[in-house]
N, C-alpha and C positions, 0 to 999 in steps of 0.2 A: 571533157571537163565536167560534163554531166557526172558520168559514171564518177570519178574521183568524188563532187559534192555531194553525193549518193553516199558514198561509201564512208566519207567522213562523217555523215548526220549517222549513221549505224555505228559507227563509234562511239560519237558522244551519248548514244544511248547506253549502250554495253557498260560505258563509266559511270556514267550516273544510278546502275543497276550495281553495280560495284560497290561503289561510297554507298547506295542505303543500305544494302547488306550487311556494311562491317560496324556498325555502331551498339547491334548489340549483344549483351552479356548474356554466355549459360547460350548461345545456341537463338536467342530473340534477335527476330530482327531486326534496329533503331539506324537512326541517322545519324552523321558523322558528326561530331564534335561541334559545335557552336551552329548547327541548322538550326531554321525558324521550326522544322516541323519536326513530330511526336514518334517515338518509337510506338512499334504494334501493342507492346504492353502498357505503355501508356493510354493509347487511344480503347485497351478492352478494360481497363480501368474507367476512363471515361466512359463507358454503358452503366457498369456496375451506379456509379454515380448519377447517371440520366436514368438507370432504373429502379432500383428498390430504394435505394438513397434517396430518391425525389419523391414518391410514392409515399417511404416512410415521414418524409418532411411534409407534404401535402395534406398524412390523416393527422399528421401533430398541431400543423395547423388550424386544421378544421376543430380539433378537441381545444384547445389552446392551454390557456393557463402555464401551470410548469413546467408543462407538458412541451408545449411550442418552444418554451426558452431554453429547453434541456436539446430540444433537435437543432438550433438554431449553434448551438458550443458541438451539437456532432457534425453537422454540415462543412463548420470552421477546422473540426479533426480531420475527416476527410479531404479536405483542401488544403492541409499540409502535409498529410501524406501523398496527396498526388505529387507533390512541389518536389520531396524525396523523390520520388519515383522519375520524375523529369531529369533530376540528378543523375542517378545511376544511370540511366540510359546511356547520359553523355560525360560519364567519367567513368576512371577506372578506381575503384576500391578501394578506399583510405586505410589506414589505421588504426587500432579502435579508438584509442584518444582521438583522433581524428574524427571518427565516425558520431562521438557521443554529442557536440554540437550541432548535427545536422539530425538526429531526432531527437534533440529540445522542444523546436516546436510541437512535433505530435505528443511529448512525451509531457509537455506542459498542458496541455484541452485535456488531456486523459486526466489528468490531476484538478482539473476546473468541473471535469463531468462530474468529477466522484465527489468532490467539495459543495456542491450544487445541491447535489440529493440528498447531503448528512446537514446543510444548513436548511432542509424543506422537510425535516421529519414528519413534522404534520399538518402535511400536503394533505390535501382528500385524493390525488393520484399519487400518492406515496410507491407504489405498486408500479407504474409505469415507470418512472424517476430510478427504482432499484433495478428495475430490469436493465438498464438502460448501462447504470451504473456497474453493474457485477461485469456485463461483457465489454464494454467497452478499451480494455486493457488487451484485450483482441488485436487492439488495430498496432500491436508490440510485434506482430508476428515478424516487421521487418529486419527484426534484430535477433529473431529464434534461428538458430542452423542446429541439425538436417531437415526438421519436420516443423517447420511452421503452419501447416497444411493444421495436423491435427491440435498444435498450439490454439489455433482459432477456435476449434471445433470443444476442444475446455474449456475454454471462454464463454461459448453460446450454452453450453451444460448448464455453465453459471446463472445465467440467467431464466432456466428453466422455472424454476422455483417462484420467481413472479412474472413470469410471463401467464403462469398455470392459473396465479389466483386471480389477475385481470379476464383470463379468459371463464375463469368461474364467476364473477362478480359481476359480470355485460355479458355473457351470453345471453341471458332474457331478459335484458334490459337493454341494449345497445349495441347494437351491430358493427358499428363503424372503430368500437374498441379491438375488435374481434378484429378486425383488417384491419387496423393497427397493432396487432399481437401478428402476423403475419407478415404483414411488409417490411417488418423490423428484422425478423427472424431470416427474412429471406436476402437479408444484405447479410449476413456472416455465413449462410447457405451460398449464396453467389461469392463470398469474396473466399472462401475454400475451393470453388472447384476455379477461380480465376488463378490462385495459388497451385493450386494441382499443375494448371497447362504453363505458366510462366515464371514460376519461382519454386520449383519443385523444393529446393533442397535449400533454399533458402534466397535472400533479396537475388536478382542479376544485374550484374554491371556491367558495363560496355567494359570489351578487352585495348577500346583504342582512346583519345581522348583525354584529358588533365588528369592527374589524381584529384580526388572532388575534396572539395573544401568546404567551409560555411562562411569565405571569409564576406558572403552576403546576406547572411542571417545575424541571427542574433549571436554577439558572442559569450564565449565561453565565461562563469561565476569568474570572479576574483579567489584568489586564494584566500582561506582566512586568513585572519590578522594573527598576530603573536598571544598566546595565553596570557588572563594577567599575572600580576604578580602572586606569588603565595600571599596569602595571608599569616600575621603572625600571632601565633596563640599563644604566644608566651604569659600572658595576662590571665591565668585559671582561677582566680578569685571568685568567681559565680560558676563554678562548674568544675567536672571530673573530681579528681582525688581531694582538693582543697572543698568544695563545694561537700562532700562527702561527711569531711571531718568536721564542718561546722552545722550541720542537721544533726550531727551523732551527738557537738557538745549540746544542742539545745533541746534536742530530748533528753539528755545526762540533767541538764540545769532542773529540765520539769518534775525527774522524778525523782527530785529531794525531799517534793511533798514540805510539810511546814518549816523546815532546816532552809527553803527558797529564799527567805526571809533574813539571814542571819547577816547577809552580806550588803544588806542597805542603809543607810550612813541615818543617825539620827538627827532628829531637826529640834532644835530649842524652842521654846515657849516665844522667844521675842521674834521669831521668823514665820508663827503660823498666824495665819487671817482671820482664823473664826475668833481666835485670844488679841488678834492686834487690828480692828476694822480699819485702821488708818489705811495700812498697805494697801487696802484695794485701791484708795485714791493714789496712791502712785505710777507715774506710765514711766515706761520702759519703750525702749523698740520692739517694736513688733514685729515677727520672728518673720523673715520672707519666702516662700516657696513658689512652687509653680502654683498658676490659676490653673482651675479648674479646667477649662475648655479653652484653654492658652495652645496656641499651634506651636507643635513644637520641630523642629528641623528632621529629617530623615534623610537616612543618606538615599544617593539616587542610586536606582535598581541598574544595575551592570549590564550591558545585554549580554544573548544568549551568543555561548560561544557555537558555531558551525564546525563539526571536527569534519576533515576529509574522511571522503570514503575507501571504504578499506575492504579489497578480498585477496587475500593472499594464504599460501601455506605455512604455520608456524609451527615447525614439528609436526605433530602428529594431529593438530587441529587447523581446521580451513575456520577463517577470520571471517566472516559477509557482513562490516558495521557499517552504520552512518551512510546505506543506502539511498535516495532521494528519488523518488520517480524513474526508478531503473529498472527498464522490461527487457526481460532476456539475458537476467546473470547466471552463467552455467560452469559448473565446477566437473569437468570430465575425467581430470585423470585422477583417480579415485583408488584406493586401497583398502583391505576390510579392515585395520586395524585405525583407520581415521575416523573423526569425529567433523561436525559440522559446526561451527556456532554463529546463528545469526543472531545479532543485536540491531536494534533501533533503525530498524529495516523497513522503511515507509513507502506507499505506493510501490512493489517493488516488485518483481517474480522472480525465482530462483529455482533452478534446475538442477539436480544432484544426481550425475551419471552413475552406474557400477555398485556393486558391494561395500557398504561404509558399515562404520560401527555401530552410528547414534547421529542423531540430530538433535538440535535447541534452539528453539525459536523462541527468542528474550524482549519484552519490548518493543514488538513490530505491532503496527497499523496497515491494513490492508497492502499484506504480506500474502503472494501466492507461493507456497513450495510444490514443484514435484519433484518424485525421487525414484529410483529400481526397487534397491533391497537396501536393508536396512536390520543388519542381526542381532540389534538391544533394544533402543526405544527413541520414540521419538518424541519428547517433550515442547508443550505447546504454552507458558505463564508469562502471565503478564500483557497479553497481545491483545489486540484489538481488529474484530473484522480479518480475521484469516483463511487461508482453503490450505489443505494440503491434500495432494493426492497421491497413491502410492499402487507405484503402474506393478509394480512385483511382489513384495512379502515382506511385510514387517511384524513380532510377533506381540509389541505394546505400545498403544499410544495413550498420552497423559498431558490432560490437557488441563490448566491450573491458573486460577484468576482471570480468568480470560473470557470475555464479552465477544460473541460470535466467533463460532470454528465451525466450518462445511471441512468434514470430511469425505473424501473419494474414496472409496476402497474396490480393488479390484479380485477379478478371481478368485485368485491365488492368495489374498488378503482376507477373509471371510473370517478366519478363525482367530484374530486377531484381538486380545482386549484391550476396550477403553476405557481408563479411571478418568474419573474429571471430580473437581473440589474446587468451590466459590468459584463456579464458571455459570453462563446464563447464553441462552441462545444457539444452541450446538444442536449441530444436523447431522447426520450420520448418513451419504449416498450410494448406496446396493447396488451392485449392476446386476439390468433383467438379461434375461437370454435374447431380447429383440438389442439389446446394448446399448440401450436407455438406461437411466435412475431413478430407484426409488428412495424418495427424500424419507427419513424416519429422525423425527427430534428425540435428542436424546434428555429423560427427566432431568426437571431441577427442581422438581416440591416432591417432598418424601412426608410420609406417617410413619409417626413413631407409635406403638405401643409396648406396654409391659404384660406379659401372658404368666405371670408367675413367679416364674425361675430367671427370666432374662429380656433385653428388649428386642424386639423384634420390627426393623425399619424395611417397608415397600414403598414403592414410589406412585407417586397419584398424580391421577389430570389435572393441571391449571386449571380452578375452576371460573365461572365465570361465562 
């Protein structure tokens, strides 16, 4: 009897090495379906977080101010994407309408991070708050496939640019800045190489276990509502062609010159007041209009209609509209005779696989594109806060009314030109041979002179 209890306890070991094995996705390995406890990639996630995570919250605290309240919405980001991550472990793969309720949460902090830093413009740590803000769209990687790995590592580039001037600003002044410009940096340094070992090619989901749901989060917007009615213009009496022809008669009327005169009715001698004093003693009604500072009705403002979002192929043009906090839209199957056009593209990042024709970026707010090749142009108006990077060869970009553009240019991109007209804020990022960036602004205060024969416009330093 011994030997049999013996031999039965080496069983239930054998199963229970079994069930933890099969829980996780991509080759990791998690717990079965509704365990208390954490798959392996959850718990190397938990370091990341008990490390550079706490560290970076620790020097945020010590410095405080915007500072403290900006780590305190990243703290809250990384704690739902752990919550994801708990997910997958013990579900299998949704759908992507499926998928796009369960990073709401992360997808909504990322959207609080970056609303945070553009309402503290002038922050005195304005500079911390950007950095913070350019990579935090990083923690999207869960929704980038094949290379989330290097998705991060754009991100962190991002942030180069004020990571560089806090560390010029508190080098000889403040130390503790300075290890705060490092323990920061060293959460998207750790949360790449934690990417490398357990989500190579993109998130991992358990292959056993429910299809995952959010039906425990928040759910999914309402559809919009129905457009209103048209409006009807049939009424053109102050405007277009009737409006037209009554300015044309009233400048005709003015330039009759003293013939203005022929068409006004005479008045008799017993009707005027200087010849009849009586009449002023006579009252009439007096004429009623509005008062002066009389409040008058106004219609109420309509709200703002929310159109759905839209990526689809339309002929020979991919559609990317009415984006909303969407990390990791990616257009692969691509042809060179397509075109791209994104409109009204907010918080958003878009990936453009293959050989296309041209790109349009219309009316986006921090708008990330990257792209391959690209054999026309790629126009950048109207935008606000954008990057685009261009991992292959495009041979013109043109960037037009637009307030902040970080372009990336690589290699093979060098020889590339950039027109830009009523734009302000534009960076232009060179890759070194160590595969770092060098940031170079591109002018927006020019001198004009006349030398004679012609004018002759160079571009000069912002002064000041």
């Amino acid at each position: 009897m011994a030997e049999l209890a013996g031999l039965v306890q080496r069983l239930e070991v054998a199963v229970g090495r079994l069930e933890s094995m099969s829980g996780g996705g991509g080759g990791v390995s998690g717990p079965a379906a509704g365990s208390g406890a954490v798959s392996a990639y959850v718990e190397a996630y938990d370091g990341l977080i008990s490390g550079p995570v706490a560290q970076y919250a620790a020097l945020s605290q010590k410095i405080g101010g915007d500072v403290q309240k900006h780590a305190e919405m990243m703290k809250q980001a990384f704690s739902c994407q752990r919550q994801l991550l708990v997910t997958a472990s013990r579900s299998q793969k949704p759908s992507d309408a499926a998928l796009a309720p369960l990073l709401a949460p992360v997808s909504k902090v990322i959207t609080e991070v970056q609303a945070f830093r553009e309402k503290n413009r002038s922050s005195p740590l304005f500079n911390h708050l950007s950095a913070v803000s350019e990579s935090v769209p990083a923690l999207g990687w869960v929704a980038m496939a094949p290379k989330p790995g290097p998705f991060v590592k754009d991100m962190q580039d991002a942030a180069m640019f004020y990571t560089n001037r806090v560390l010029k600003d508190y080098k000889e002044k403040d130390k503790m800045h300075v290890d705060w410009v490092n323990a920061y940096v060293s959460i998207w340094s750790g949360l790449q190489a934690y990417i490398k070992q357990h989500h190579t090619t993109g998130l991992s989901w358990s292959k056993t276990g429910p299809v995952a749901s959010a039906s425990g989060g928040a759910p999914a917007p309402p559809p919009p509502g129905p457009p209103p009615p048209p409006m009807d213009f049939g009424d053109k009496s102050s405007g277009g062609e009737s409006g037209a022809v009554s300015r044309n008669a009233l400048f005709a009327s003015l330039n009759k010159g003293s013939d203005i005169t022929k068409g006004l009715k005479h008045v008799s001698d017993d009707k005027k007041t200087h010849k009849n004093p009586a009449l002023k003693t006579q009252t009439g009604p007096l004429p009623t209009g509005p008062k002066p500072f009389a409040s008058r009705p106004t219609a109420a403002a309509s709200p703002a209609r929310t159109l759905p979002p839209v990526l689809e192929l339309d002929g020979k043009k991919w559609k990317v509209e009415n984006q909303e906090g969407a990390q990791g839209l990616v257009i692969s199957d691509t042809e060179l005779k397509q075109v791209v056009y994104a409109f009204k593209c907010n918080n958003s990042t878009l990936q453009v696989k293959g050989k296309i024709n041209s790109i349009i970026v219309d009316n986006c707010k921090k708008m990330g594109l990257v792209f391959d090749d690209v054999v026309g142009i790629i126009e950048v108006i109207n935008c606000r806060d954008v990057k685009v990077q261009v991992m292959g060869k495009v041979p013109t970009i043109s960037i037009n009314k637009t307030d902040g553009c970080h372009v990336y240019l690589s290699k093979d991109s060098l020889a590339c030109e950039i027109i830009s007209a009523k734009s302000s804020e534009m960076n232009v990022l060179v890759p070194n041979k160590d595969g770092e960036y060098t940031e170079i602004p591109v002018p927006e205060q020019f001198k004009t002179i006349w030398d004679g024969s012609k004018l002759v416009t160079t571009a000069t330093e912002i002064a000041g």
